[in-house]
Structure formats: C-alpha cells, structure tokens
N, C-alpha and C positions, 0 to 999 in steps of 0.2 A: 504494500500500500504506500509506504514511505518511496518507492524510486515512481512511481506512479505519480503523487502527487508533484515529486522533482519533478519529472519529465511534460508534465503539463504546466509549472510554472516556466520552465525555460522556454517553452512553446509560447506561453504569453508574452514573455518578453520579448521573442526575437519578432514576435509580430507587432507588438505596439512599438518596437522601434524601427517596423518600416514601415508604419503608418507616420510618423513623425520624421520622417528623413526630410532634411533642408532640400530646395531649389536653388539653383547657382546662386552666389555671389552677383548682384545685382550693381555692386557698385563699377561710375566707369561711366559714359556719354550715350544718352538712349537720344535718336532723331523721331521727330512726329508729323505727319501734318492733320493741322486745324482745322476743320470748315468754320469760313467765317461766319458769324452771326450773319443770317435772313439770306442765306444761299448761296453768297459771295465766293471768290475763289480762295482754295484753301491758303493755309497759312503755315510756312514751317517753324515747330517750334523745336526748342532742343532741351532736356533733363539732364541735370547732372546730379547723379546719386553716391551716395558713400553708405554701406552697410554696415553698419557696426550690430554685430547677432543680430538681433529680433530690431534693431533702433535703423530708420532710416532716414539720414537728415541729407541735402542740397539745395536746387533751386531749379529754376525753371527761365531760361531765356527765351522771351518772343520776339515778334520781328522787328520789334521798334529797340531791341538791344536793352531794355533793362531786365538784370537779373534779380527774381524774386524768389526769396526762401519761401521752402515745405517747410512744415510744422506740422506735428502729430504722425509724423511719419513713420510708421511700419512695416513687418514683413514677417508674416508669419507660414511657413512651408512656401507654399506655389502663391499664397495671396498677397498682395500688397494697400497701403491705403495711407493719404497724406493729405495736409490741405495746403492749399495756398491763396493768401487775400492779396487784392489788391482794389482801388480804386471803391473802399469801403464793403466791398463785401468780399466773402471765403467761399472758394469753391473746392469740392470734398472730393477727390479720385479716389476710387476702387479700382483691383484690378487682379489680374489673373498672368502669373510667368508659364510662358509655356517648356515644357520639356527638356528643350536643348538649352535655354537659360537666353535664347536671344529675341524674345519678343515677349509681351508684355502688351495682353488687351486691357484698357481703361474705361471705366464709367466715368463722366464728370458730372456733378450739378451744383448749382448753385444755390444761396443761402436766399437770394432773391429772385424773381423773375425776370432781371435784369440780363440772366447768361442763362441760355438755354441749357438743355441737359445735350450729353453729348458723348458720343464711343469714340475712342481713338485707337491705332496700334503702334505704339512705340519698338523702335528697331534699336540694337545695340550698335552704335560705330566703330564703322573697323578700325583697329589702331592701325598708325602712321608707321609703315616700314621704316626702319633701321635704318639709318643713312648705311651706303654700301661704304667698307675702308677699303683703303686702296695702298695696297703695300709695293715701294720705291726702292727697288735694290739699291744699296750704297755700297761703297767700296770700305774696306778698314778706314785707309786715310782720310776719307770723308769723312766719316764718323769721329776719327779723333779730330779734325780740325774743326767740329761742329758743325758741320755742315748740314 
C-alpha cells in the first residue's frame, strides 16, 4: 500500500508540473500593427518587454515616437496582461504566447469609450546580425612596430 501510495504521489507531481511549465522568455522587441481608430490605415506600433519571472515591466512606442510605460504587467504560463495610460485614460491588454515563444495574440480595451476595443498580433524582432570580423594577416614586424 505504502509504494502504491509513493507511486501515485510522484504521478501527481510530474503532472502538475507540466501543467505549470513556463512559455518562453518574452523579454526583447515585439512589432505590431494598429488599426486606427474609425477604419483608418493601420499603425505600427512596437513593445519592449523585460520578464523578470511572473513580473512584466516596459513600454510601448507608437508612431508619433513617445514611449509609454506598462504597469501591472504580467505573465503567467502562455498568458500575458499589462496596462498602459495615456492621454487620461488606461487601456488593459490581455493576451495569449503562442508555442514557439514568437507571437503573442492581444485583446485591448479601454477604460473609456474613447479607444475602441481591439485584437492585435504582436511579432518578436529579429535580432540584428553580428557585425561580420574580418581578420588582416600581419607580418611579425608589423605587429611589433604596431602596426
């Protein structure tokens, strides 16, 4: 009865801890675009996130270049959720990481009826290649004369 019970607690455990397994690292430059308010053409915005565990703090630049902090920012498994005010009101994103860690569907709304409600899909940026080095045979005597 005793390895019976062992053998069914180690079975719970290995299963509530892949129900709990984290979604990638989120921190890093996610691109968007916007539909503008009343059907306009869209609008690129861009996320900058930092993950610290479960804590997710950045900002959020649109196209007129000011960067505005998230507050109450979150991430817990695959979900995410943050807010950001500006121009007197806060609007609240929810959201969902997909699988491979590089998209990230969004709900927005607003605190007023001032900003429509709104889905977005945010993309991770690719990082910027490595500058290429470029190695210059020298001669010794080069070398010692500092060249």
């Amino acid at each position: 009865m005793k390895i019976f019970l062992c053998a069914c607690a180690s079975i719970f455990l290995a299963l509530s801890g892949a129900t709990t397994a984290r979604a990638a690292d989120i921190t890093g430059t996610w691109n968007a675009a916007m539909q503008a308010p009343g059907g306009g053409d869209s609008m690129q915005i861009a996320f900058t996130f930092k993950q610290d565990g479960a804590v997710l703090t950045g900002s959020v630049q649109g196209p007129q270049g000011d960067a505005m902090a998230i507050t109450d920012g979150k991430v817990d498994g695959d979900k995410i959720s943050f807010k950001v005010s500006f121009n007197g009101m806060t609007i609240t994103h929810e959201g969902t990481i997909n699988a491979a860690g590089d998209e990230i569907k969004i709900n927005s709304k607003s605190d007023s009826g001032d900003f429509p409600a709104m889905e977005m899909t945010l993309k991770r940026a690719k990082a910027a290649p490595a500058p290429a080095i470029i190695a210059v045979p020298m001669t010794l005597s080069q070398l010692q004369s500092g060249m």
